[in-house]
PDBQT receptor file of N, H, CA, C and O in Angstrom, charges set to zero:
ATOM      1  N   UNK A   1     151.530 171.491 156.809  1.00  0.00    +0.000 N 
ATOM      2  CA  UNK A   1     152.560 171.026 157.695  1.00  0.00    +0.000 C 
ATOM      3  C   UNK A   1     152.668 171.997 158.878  1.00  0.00    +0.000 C 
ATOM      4  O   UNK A   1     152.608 173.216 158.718  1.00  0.00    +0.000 OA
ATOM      5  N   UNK A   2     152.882 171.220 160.452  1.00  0.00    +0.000 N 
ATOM      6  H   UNK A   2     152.931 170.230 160.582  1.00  0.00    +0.000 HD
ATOM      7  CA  UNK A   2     152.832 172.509 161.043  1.00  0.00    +0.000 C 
ATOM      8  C   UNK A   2     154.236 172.665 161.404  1.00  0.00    +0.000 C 
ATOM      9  O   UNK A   2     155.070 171.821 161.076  1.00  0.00    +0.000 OA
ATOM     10  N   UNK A   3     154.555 173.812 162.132  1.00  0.00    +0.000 N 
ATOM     11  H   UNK A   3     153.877 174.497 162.398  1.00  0.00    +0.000 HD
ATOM     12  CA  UNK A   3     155.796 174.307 162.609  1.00  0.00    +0.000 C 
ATOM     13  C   UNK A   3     156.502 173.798 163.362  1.00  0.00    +0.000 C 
ATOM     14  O   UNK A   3     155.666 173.465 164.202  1.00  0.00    +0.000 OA
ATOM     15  N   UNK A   4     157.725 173.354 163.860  1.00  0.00    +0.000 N 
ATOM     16  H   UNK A   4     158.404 173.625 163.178  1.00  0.00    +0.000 HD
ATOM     17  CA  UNK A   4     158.588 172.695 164.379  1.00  0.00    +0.000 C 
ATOM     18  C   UNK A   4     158.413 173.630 165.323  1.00  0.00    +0.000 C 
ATOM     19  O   UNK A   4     158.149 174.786 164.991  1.00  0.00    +0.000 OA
ATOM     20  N   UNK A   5     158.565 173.170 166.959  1.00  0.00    +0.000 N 
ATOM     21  H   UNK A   5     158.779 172.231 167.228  1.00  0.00    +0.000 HD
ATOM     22  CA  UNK A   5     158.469 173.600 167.915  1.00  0.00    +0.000 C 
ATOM     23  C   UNK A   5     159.963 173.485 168.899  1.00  0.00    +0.000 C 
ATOM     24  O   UNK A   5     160.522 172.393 168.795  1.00  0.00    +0.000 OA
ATOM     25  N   UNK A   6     160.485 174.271 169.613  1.00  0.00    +0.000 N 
ATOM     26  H   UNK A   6     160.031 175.158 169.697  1.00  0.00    +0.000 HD
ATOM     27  CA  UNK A   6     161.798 173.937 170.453  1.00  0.00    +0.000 C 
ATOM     28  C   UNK A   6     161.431 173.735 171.471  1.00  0.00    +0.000 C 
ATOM     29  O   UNK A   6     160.743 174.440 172.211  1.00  0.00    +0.000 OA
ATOM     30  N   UNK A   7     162.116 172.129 171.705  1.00  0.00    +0.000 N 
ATOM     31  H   UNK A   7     162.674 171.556 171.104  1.00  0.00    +0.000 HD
ATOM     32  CA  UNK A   7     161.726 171.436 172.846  1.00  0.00    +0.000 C 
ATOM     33  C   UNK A   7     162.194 172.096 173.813  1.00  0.00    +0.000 C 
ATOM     34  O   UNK A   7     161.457 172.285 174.780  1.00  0.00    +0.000 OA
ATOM     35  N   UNK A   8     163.600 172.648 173.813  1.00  0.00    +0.000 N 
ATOM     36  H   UNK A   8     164.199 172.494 173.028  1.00  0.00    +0.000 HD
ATOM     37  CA  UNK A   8     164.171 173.303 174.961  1.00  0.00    +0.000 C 
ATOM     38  C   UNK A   8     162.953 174.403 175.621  1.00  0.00    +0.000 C 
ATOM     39  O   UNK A   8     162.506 174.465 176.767  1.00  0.00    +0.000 OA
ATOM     40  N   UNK A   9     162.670 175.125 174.542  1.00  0.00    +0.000 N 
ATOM     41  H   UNK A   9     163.033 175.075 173.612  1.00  0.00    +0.000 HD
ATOM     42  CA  UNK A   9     161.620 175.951 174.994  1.00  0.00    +0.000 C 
ATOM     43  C   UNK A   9     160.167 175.379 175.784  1.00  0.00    +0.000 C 
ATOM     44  O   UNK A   9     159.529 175.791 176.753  1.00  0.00    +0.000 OA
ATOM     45  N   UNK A  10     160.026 174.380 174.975  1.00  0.00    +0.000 N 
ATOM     46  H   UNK A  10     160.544 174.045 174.187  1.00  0.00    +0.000 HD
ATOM     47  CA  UNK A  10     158.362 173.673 175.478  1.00  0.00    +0.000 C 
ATOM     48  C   UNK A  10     159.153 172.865 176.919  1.00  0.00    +0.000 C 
ATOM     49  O   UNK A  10     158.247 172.330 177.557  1.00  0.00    +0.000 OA
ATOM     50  N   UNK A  11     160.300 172.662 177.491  1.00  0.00    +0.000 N 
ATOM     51  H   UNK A  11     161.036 173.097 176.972  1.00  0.00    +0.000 HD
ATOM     52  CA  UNK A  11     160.778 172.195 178.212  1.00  0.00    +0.000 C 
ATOM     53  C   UNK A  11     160.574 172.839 179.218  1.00  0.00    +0.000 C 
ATOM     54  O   UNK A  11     159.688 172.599 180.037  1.00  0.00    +0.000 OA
ATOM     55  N   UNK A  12     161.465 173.833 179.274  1.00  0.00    +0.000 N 
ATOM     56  H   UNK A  12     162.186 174.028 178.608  1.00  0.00    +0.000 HD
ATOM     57  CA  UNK A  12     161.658 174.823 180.383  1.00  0.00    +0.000 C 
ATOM     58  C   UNK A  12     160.181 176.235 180.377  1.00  0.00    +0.000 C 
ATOM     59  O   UNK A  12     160.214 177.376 180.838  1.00  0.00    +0.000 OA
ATOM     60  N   UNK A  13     159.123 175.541 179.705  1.00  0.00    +0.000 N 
ATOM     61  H   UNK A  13     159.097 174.614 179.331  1.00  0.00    +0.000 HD
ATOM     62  CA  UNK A  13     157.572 176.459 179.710  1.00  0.00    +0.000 C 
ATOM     63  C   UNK A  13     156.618 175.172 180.697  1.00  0.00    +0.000 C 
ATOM     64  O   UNK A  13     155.663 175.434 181.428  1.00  0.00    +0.000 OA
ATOM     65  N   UNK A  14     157.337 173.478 180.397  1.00  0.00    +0.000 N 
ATOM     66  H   UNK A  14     158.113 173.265 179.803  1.00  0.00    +0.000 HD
ATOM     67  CA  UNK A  14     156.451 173.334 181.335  1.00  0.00    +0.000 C 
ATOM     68  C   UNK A  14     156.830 172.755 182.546  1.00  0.00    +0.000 C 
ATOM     69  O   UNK A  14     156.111 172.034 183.237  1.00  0.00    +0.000 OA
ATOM     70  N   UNK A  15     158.453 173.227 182.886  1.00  0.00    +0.000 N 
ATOM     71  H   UNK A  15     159.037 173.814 182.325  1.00  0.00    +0.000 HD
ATOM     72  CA  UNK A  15     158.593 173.160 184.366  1.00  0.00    +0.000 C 
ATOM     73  C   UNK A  15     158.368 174.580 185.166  1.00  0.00    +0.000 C 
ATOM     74  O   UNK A  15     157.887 174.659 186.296  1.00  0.00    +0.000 OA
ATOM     75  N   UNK A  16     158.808 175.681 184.363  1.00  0.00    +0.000 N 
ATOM     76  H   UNK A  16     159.199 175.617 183.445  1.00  0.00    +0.000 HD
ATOM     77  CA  UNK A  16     158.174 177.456 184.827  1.00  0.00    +0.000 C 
ATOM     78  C   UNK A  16     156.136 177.053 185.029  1.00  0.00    +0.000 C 
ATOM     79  O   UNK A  16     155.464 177.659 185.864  1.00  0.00    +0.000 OA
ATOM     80  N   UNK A  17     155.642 176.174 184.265  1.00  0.00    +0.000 N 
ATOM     81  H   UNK A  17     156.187 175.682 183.587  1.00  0.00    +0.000 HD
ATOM     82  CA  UNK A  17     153.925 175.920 185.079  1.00  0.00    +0.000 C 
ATOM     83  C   UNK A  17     154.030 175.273 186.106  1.00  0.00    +0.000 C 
ATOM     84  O   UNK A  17     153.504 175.640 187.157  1.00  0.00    +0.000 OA
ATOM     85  N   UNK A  18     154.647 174.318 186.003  1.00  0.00    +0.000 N 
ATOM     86  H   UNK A  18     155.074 174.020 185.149  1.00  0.00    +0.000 HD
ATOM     87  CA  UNK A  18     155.168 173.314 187.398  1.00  0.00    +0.000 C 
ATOM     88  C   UNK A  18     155.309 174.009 188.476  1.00  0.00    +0.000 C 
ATOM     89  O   UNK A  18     154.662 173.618 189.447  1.00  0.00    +0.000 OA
ATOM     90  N   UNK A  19     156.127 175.158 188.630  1.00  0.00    +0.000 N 
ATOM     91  H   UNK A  19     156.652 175.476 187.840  1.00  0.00    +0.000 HD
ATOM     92  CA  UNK A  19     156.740 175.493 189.572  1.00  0.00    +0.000 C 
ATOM     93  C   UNK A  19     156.301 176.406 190.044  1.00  0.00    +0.000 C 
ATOM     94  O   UNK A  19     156.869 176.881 191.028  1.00  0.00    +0.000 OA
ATOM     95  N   UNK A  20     154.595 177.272 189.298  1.00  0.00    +0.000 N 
ATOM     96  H   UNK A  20     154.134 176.886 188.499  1.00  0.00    +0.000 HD
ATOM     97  CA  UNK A  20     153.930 178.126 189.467  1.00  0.00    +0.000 C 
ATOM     98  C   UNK A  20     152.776 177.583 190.029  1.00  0.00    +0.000 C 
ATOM     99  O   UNK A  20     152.089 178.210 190.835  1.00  0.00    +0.000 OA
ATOM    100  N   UNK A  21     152.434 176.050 189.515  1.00  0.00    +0.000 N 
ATOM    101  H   UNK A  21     152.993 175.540 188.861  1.00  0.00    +0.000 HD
ATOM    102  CA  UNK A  21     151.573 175.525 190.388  1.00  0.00    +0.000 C 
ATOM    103  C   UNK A  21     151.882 174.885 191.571  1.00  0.00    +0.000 C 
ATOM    104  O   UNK A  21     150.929 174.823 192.348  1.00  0.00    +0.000 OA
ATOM    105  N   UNK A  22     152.847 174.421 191.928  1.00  0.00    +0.000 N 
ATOM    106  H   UNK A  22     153.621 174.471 191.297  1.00  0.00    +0.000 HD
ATOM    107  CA  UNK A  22     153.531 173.941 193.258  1.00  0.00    +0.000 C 
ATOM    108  C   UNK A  22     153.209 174.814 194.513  1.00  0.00    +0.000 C 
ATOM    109  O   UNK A  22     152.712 174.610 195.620  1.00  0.00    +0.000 OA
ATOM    110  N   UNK A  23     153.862 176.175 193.642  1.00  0.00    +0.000 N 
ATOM    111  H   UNK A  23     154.266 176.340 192.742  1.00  0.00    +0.000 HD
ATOM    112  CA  UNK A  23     153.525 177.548 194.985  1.00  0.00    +0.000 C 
ATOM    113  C   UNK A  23     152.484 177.608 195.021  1.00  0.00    +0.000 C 
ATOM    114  O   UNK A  23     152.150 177.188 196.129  1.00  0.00    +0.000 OA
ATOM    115  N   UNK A  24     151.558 177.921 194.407  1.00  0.00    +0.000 N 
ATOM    116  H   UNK A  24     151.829 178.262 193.507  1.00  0.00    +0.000 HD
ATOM    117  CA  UNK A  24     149.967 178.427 194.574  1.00  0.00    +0.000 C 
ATOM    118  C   UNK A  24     149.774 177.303 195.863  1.00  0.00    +0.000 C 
ATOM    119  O   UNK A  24     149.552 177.719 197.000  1.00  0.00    +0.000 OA
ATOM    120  N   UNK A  25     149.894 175.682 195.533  1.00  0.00    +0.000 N 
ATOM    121  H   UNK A  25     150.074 175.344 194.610  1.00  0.00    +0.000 HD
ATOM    122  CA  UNK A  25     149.790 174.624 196.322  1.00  0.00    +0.000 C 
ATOM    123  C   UNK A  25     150.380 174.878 198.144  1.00  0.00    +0.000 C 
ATOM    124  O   UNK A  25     149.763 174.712 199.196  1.00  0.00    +0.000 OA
ATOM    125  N   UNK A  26     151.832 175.343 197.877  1.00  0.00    +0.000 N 
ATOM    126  H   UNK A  26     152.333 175.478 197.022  1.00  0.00    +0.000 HD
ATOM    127  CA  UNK A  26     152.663 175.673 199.090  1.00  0.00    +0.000 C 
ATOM    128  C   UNK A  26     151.622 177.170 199.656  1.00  0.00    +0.000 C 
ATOM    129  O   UNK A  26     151.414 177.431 200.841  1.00  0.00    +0.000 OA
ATOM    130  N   UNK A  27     151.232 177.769 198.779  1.00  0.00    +0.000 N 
ATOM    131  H   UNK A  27     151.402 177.557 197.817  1.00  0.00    +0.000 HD
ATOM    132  CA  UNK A  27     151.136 179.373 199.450  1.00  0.00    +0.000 C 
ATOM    133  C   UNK A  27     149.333 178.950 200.700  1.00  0.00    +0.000 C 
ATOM    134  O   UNK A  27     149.077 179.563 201.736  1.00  0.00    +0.000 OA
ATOM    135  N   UNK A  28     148.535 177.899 200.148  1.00  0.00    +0.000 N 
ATOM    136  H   UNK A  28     148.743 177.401 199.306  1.00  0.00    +0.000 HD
ATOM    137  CA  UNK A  28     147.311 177.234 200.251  1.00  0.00    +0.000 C 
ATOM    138  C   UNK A  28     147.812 176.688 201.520  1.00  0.00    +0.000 C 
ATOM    139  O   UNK A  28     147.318 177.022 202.597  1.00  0.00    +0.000 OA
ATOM    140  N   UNK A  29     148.828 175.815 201.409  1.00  0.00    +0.000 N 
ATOM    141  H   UNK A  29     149.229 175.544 200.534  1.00  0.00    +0.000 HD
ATOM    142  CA  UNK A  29     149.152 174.703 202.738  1.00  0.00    +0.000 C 
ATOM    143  C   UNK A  29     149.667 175.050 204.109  1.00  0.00    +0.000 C 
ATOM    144  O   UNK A  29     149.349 174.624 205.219  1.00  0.00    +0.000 OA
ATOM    145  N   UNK A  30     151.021 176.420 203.516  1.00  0.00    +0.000 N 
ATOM    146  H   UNK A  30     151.280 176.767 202.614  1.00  0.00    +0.000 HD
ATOM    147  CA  UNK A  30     151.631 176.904 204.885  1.00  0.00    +0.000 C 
ATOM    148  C   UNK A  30     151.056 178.372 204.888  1.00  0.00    +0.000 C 
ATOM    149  O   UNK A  30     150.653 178.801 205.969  1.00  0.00    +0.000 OA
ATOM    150  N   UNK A  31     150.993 179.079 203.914  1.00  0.00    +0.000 N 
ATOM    151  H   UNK A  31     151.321 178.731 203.036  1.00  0.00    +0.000 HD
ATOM    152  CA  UNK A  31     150.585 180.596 204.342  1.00  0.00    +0.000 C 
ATOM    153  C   UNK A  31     150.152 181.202 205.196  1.00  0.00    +0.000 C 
ATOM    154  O   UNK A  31     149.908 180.185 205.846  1.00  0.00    +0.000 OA
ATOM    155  N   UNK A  32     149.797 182.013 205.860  1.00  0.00    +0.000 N 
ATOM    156  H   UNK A  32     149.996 182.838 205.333  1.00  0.00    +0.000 HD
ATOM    157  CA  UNK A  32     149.670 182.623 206.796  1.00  0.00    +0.000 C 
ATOM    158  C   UNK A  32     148.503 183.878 206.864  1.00  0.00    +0.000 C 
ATOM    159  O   UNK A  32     148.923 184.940 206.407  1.00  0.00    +0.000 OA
ATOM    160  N   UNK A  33     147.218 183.896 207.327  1.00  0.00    +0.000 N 
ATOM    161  H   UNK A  33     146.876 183.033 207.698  1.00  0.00    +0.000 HD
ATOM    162  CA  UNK A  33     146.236 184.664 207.496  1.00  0.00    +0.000 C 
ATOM    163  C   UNK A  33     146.955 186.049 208.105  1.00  0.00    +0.000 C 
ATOM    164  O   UNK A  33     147.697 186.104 209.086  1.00  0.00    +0.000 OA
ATOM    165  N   UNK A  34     146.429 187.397 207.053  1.00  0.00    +0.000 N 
ATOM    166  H   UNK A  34     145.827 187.353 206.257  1.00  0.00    +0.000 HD
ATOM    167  CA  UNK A  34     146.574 188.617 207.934  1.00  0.00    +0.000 C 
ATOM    168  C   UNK A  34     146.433 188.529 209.063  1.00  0.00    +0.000 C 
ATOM    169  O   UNK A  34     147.382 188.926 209.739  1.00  0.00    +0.000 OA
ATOM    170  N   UNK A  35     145.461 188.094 209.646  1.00  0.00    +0.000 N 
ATOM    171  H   UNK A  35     144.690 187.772 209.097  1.00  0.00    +0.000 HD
ATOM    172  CA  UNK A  35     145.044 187.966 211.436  1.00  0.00    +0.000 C 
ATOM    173  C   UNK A  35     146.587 187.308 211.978  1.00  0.00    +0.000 C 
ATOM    174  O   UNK A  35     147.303 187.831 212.831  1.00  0.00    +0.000 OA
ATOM    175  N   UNK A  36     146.857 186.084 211.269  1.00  0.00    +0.000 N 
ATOM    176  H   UNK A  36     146.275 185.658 210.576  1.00  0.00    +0.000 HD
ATOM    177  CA  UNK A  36     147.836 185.599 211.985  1.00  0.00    +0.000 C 
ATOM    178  C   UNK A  36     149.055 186.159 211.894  1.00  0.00    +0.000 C 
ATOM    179  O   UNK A  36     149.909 185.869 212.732  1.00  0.00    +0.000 OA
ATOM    180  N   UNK A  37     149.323 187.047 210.862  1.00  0.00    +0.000 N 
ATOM    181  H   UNK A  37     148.629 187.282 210.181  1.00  0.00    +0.000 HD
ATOM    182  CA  UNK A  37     150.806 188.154 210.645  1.00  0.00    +0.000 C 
ATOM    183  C   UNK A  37     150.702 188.635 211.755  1.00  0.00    +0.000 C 
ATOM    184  O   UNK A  37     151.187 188.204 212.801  1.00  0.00    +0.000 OA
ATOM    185  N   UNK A  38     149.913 189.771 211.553  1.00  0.00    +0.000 N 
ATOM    186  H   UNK A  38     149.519 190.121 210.703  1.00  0.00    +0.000 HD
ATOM    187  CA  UNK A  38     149.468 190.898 212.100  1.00  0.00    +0.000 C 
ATOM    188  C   UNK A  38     149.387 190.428 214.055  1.00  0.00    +0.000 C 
ATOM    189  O   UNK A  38     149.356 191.258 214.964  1.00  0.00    +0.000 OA
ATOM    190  N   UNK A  39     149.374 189.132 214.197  1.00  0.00    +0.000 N 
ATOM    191  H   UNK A  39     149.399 188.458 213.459  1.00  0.00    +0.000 HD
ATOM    192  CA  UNK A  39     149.392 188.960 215.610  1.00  0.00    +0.000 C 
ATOM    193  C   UNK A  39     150.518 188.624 215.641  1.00  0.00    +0.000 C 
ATOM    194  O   UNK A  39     151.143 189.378 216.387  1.00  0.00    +0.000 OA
ATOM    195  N   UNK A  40     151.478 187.434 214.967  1.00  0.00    +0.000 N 
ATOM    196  H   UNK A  40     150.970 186.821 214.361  1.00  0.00    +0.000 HD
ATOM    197  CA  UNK A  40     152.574 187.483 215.274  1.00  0.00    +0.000 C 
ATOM    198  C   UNK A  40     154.057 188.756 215.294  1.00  0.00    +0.000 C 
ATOM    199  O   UNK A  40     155.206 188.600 215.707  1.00  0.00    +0.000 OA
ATOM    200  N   UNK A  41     153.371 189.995 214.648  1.00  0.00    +0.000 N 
ATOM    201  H   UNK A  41     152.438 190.122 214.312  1.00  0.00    +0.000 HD
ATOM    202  CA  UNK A  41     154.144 190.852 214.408  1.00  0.00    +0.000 C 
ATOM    203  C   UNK A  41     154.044 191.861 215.811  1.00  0.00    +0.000 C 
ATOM    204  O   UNK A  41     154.967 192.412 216.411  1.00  0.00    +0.000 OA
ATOM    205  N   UNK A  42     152.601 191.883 216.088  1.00  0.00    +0.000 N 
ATOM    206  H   UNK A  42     151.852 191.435 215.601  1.00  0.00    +0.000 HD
ATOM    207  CA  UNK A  42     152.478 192.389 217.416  1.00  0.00    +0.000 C 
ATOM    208  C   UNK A  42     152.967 191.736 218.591  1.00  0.00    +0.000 C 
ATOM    209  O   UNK A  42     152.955 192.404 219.625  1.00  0.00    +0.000 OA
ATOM    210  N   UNK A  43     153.412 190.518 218.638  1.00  0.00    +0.000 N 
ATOM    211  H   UNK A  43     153.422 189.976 217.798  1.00  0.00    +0.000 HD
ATOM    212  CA  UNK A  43     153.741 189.934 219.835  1.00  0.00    +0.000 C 
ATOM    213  C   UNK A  43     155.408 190.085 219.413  1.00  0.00    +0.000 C 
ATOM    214  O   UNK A  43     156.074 190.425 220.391  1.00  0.00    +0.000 OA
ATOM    215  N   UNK A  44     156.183 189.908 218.199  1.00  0.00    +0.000 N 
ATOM    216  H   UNK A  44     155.642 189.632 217.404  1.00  0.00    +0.000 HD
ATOM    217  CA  UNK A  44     157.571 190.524 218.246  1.00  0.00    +0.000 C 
ATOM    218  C   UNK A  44     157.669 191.858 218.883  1.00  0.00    +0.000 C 
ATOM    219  O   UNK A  44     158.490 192.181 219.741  1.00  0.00    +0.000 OA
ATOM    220  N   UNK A  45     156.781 192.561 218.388  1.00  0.00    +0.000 N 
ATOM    221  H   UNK A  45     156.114 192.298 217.690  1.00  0.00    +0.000 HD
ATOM    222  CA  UNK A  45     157.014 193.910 218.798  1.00  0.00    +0.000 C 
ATOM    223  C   UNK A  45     157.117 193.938 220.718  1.00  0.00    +0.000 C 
ATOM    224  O   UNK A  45     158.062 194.313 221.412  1.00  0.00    +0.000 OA
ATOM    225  N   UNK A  46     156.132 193.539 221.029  1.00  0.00    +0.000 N 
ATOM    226  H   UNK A  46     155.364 193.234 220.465  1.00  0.00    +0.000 HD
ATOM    227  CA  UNK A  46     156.098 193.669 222.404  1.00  0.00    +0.000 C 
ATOM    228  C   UNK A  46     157.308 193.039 223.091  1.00  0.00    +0.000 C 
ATOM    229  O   UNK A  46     157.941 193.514 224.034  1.00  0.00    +0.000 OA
ATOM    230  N   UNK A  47     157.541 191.746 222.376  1.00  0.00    +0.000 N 
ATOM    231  H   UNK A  47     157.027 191.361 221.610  1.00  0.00    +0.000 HD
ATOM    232  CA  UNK A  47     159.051 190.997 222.937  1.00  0.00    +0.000 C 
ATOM    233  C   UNK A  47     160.263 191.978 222.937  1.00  0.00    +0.000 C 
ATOM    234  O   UNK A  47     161.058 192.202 223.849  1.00  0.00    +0.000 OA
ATOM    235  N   UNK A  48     160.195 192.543 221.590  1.00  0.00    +0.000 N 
ATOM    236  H   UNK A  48     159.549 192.361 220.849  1.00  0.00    +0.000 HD
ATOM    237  CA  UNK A  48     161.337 193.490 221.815  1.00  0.00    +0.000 C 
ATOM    238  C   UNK A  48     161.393 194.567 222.347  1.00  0.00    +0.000 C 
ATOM    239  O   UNK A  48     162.490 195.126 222.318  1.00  0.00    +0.000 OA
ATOM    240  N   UNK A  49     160.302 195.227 222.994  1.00  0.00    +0.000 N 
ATOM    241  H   UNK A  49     159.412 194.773 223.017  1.00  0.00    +0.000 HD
ATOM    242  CA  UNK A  49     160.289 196.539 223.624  1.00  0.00    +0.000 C 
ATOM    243  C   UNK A  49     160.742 195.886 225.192  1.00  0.00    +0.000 C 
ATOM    244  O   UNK A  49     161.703 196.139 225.919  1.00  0.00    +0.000 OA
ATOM    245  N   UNK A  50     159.454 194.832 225.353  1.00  0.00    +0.000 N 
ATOM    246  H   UNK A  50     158.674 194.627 224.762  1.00  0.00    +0.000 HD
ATOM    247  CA  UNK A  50     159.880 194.140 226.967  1.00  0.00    +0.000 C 
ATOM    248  C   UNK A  50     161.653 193.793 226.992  1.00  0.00    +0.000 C 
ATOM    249  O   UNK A  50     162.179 193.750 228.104  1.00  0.00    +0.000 OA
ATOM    250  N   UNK A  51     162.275 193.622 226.110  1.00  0.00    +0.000 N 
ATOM    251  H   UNK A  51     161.847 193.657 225.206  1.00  0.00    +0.000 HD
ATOM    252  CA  UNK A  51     163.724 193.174 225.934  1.00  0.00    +0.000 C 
ATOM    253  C   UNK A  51     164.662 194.670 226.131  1.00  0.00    +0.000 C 
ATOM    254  O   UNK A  51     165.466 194.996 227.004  1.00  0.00    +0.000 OA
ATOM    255  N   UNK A  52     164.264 195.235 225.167  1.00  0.00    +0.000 N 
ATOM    256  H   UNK A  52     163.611 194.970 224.458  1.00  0.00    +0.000 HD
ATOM    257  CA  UNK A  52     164.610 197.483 225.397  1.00  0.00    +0.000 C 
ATOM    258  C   UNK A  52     164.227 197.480 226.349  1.00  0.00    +0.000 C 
ATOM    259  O   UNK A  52     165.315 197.477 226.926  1.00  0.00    +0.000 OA
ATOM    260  N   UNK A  53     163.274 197.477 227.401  1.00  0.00    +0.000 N 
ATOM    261  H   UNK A  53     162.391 197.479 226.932  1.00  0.00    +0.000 HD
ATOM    262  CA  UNK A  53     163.183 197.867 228.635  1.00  0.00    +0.000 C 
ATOM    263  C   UNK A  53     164.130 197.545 229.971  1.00  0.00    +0.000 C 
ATOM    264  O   UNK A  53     164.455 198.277 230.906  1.00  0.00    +0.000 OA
ATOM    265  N   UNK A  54     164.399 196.331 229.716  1.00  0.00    +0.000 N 
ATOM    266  H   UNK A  54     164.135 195.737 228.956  1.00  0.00    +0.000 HD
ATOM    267  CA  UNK A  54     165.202 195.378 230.348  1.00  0.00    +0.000 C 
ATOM    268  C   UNK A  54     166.570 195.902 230.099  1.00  0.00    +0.000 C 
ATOM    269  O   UNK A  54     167.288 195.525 231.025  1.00  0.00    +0.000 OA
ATOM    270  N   UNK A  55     167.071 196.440 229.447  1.00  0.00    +0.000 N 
ATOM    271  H   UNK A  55     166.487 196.747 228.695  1.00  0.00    +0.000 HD
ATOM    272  CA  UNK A  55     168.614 196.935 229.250  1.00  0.00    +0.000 C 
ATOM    273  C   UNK A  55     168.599 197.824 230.534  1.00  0.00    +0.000 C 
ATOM    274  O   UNK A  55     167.679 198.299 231.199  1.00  0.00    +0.000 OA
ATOM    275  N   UNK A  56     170.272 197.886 230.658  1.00  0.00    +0.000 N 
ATOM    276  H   UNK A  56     171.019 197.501 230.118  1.00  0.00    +0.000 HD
ATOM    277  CA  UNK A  56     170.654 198.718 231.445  1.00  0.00    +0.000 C 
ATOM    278  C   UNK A  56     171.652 199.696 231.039  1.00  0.00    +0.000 C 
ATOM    279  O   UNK A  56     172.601 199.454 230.293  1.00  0.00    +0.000 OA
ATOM    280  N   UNK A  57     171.452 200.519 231.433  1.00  0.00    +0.000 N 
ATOM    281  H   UNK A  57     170.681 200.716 232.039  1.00  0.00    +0.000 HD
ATOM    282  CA  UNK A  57     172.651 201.497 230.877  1.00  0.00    +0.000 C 
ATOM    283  C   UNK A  57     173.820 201.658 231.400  1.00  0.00    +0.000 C 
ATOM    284  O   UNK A  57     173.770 201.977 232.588  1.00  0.00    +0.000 OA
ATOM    285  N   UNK A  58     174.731 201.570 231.012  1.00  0.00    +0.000 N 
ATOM    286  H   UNK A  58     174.771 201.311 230.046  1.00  0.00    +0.000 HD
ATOM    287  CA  UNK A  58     176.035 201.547 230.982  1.00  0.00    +0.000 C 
ATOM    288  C   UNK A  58     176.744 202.904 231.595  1.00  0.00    +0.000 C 
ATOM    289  O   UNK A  58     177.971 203.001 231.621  1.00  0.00    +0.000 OA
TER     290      UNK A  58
């Protein structure tokens, strides 16, 4: 005879896979290439220095 299993458990084990395969899916579709960080982080940077430059002092 085999062992009685808890559904609650086998429940909430196969929406935690669900929801581990979804992301992998999301991380594939929108993610973002180092190249493309790494450029968008350099062009904040420059926005905000060109923005610091632009102040005036008081």
């Amino acid at each position: 005879m085999t062992t009685p299993i808890n559904l609650n458990k086998a429940r909430k084990q196969k929406k935690r896979t669900d929801a581990e395969k979804k992301a992998a899916e999301n991380r594939v579709k929108f993610g973002r290439t180092k190249a493309e960080k790494s450029a968008g982080k350099s062009e904040t940077d420059r926005a905000r220095k060109d923005l610091d430059g632009a102040k005036r002092e008081q």
